[in-house]
C-alpha angles and dihedrals in degrees: 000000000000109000102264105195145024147189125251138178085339092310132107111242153164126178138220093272088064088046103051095045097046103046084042095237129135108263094233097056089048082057088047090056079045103057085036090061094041096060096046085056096050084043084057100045094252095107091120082062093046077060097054093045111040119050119194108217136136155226154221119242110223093228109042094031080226121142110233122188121260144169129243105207133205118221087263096045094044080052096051086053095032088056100078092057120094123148106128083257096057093048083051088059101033083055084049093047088049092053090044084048099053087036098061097039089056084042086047091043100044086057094234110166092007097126081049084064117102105253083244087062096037096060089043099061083046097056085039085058083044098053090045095052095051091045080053095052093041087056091048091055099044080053092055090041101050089052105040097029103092135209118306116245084251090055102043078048085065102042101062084049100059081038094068095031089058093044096047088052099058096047096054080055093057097263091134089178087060100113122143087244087071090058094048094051095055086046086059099039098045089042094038097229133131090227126030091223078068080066102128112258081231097058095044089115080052100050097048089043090052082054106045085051097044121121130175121260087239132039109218105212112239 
């Protein structure tokens, strides 16, 4: 079997030529599959991870000594392309890919052959760890803040305003127990805080569509 993956710049990779061989598809319709998923990444905001993921590059046919454009892929890149194949062949390779995957970033992680690496790579795969690590520690923290972090002044501002404009509504349409009391307690009760300005900043969307959609638990008749 062909060699599958490889490791560059500290990073587990194949690229669009393996996978193209080895799934027994045209390269240019792999790089089709490639440039399709691109731009529905870019169309969903994720086009910084299109970037990671995806490296550009390029090689040299063997006939025609020409350089042709192709794609380095990452695991989860090579997954994202590898997803619409599934002839009982392609979920053979993409099992073998998988394997070859887990098999080089163990290789890459235990440090085997690392003294045999050039001092330029090495440093490169170290500053790679590095840059993982800190990507790691700044998610973790987006994570803290968005949950901890509250409603803005502004937003708490335009809470109590749809407050009272949804609880005016209702009780112009006959719902009597409609009182602003009734909104802020579902705001507490579905976030879990004392106060509804400790909403978290992140759910403020959540917060002002449970409020346009409240209703009281009893209609009063007119």
């Amino acid at each position: 079997m062909n060699q599958l993956v490889f490791i560059k710049n500290g990073k587990t990779v194949t690229n669009s030529l393996v996978v193209a061989q080895e799934f027994g598809k045209d390269h240019k319709n792999v790089m089709r599959d490639i440039a399709a998923q691109i731009e529905k990444l870019i169309e969903a905001g994720e086009s910084k991870w299109g970037v990671l993921n995806f490296e550009p590059t390029h090689y040299q046919h063997p006939q025609n000594q020409q350089w042709y454009p192709k794609y380095d892929m990452t695991e989860d890149a090579f997954a994202i392309i590898a997803m619409a194949y599934t002839t009982p062949e392609a979920m053979k390779m993409k099992v073998k890919f998988i394997q070859e995957f887990k098999r080089m970033r163990e290789k890459l992680q235990s440090g085997i052959n690392f003294g045999t690496l050039s001092p330029q790579l090495q440093l490169m795969i170290q500053l790679e760890q590095r840059t993982s690590n800190v990507e790691s520690d700044v998610a973790e923290l987006k994570q803290v803040v968005d949950n901890e972090v509250w409603i803005t002044e502004a937003q708490r501002g335009r809470i109590r305003e749809a407050v009272n404009q949804r609880a005016g509504y209702l009780m112009r349409q006959g719902y009597g127990h409609a009182h602003f009391q009734g909104v802020y307690s579902t705001l507490k009760t579905h976030f879990g805080v004392t106060k509804y300005d400790k909403i978290p900043r992140k759910d403020f969307d959540i917060a002002m569509d449970i409020i346009k959609g409240w209703y009281p638990k009893t209609r009063v008749a007119n």
